[in-house]
C-alpha positions as CSV (number, residue, x, y, z in Angstrom):
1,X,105.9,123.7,98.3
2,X,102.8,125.6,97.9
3,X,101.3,127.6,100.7
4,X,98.9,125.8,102.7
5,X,96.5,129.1,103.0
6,X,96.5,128.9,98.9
7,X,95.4,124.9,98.8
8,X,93.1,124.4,101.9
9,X,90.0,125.7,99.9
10,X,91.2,122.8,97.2
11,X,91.8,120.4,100.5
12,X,88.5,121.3,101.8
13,X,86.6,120.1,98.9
14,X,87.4,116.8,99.9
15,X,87.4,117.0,103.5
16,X,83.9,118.5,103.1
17,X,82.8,115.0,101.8
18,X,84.1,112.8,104.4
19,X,88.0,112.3,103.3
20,X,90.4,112.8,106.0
21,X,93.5,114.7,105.0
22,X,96.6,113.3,106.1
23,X,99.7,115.4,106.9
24,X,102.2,112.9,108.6
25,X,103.8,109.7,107.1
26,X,102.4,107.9,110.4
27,X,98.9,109.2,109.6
28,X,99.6,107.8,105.9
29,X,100.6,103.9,107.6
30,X,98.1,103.9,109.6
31,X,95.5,103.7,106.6
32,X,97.3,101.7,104.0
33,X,98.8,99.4,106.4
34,X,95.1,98.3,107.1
35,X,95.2,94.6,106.1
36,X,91.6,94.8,105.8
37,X,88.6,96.4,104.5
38,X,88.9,99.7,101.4
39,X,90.8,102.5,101.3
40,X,90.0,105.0,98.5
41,X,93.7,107.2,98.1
42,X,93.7,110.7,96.1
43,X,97.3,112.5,96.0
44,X,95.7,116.2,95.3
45,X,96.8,118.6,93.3
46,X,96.7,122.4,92.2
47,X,96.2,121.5,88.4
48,X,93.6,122.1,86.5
49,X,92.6,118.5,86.3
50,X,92.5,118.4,89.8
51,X,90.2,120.7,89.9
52,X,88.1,119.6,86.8
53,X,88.2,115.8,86.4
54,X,89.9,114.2,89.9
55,X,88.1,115.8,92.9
56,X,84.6,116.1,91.3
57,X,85.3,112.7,90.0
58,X,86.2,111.2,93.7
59,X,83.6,113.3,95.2
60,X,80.9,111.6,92.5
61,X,82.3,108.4,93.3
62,X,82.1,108.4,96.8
63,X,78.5,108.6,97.1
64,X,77.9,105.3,94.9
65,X,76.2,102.7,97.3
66,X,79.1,100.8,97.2
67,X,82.1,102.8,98.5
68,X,85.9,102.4,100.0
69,X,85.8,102.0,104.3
70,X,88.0,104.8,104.5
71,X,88.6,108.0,102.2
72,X,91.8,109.8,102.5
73,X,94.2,112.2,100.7
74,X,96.8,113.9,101.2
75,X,98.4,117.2,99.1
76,X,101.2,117.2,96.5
77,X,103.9,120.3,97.2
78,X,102.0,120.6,100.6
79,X,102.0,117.9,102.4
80,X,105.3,116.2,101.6
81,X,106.1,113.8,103.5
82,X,102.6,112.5,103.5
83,X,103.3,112.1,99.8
84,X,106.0,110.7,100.0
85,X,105.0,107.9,102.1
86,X,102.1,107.5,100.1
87,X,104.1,107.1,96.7
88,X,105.8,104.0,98.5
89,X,102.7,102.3,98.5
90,X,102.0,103.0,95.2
91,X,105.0,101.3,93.3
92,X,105.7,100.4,90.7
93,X,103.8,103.4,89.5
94,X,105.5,106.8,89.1
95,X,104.9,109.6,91.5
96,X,101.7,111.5,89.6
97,X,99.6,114.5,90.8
98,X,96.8,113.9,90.9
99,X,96.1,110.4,91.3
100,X,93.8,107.9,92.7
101,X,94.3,104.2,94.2
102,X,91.9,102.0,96.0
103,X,93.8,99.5,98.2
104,X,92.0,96.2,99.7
105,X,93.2,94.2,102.7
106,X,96.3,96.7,102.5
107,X,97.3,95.7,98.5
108,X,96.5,97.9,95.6
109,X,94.0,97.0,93.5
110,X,93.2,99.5,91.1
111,X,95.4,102.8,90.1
112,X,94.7,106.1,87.9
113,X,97.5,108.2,87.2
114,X,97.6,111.7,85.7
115,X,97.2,110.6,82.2
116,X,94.1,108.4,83.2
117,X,92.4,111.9,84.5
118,X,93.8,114.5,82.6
119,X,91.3,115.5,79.7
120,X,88.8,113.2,80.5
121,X,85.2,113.8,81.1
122,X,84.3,113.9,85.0
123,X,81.6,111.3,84.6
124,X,84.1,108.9,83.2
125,X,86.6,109.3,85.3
126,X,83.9,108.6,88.1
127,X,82.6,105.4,86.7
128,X,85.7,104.0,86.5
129,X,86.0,104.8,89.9
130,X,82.3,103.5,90.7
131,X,83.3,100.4,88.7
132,X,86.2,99.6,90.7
133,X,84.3,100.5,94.0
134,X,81.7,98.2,92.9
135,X,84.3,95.2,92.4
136,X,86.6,96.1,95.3
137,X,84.2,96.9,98.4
């Protein structure tokens, strides 16, 4: 676990643009049990490619006209059992920090796992993300 004074500026960058950090398992249910309407997921991360590619990406993303209802995250090594109960809804992929889901009317629709970030240029990353916002919502 990573101390939380060391990741909120990371956290922050998110919250800053409207996502909602969630800490609790409950908090995580109460999103992706939503049967319907968007929800836009990012499990953050102190890697690089959190910081390059997947937060700038999101960020970029969320502003497109079309966007997820709700935008949430939670923190990999800090907020654990947030995580945790996040990665349930995620099956069958492997847990993989970072990563980013979009869920409508509470099924997964569209995943990105580390290897779909990692290396990547942030604008691609964020069309993909625009692309799917512009199917999904």
């Amino acid at each position: 676990m990573y101390p939380e004074q060391m990741t909120r500026p990371m956290a922050q960058q998110l919250e800053n643009e409207g996502f909602v950090s969630l800490k609790t398992p409950e908090a995580v249910r109460e999103y992706l049990d939503k049967k319907e309407g968007t929800t836009f997921l990012i499990i953050n991360s102190v890697c690089g490619c959190a910081a390059a590619n997947a937060r700038p990406a999101a960020i970029a993303a969320s502003k497109n006209e079309k966007h997820p209802d709700n935008l949430i995250t939670a923190f990999a090594g800090v907020d654990g059992e947030a995580v945790k109960e996040a990665r349930l809804y995620l099956f069958p992929y492997p847990p993989s920090s970072p990563s980013m889901a979009v869920f409508k009317d509470g099924k997964l629709v569209h995943m990105m796992e580390r290897h779909n970030i990692e290396g990547r240029p942030v604008q691609v990353v964020a069309q993909e993300l625009v692309d799917t916002f512009n199917q999904y919502c």
